[in-house]
C-alpha positions, 0 to 999 in steps of 0.5 A: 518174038515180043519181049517182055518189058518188066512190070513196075508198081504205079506209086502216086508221086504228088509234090507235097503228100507222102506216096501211099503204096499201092498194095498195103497203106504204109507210106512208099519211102518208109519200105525197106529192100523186102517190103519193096519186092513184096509190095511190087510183087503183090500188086503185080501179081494181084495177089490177096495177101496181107502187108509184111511192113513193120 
């Protein structure tokens, strides 16, 4: 029976430039714990929703 591995968000990490989240335009490290699981769960799910950043 296959296992199911998690699903994780691609974040480009480039030394020297801010990483930019993959499902709204704000800056990954400015997340908080929320943004974090919204951010990870739209883009997995591709879902078409709007950004719950501040």
């Amino acid at each position: 029976m296959p296992t199911s591995e998690p699903r994780t968000t691609e974040v480009d990490d480039h030394a020297g430039t801010a990483a930019v989240c993959a499902a709204c335009p704000h800056p990954w490290e400015e997340h908080d714990p929320l943004g974090v699981r919204f951010c990870a769960a739209t883009t997995a799910s591709a879902l078409p929703r709007g950004c719950i950043c501040g």
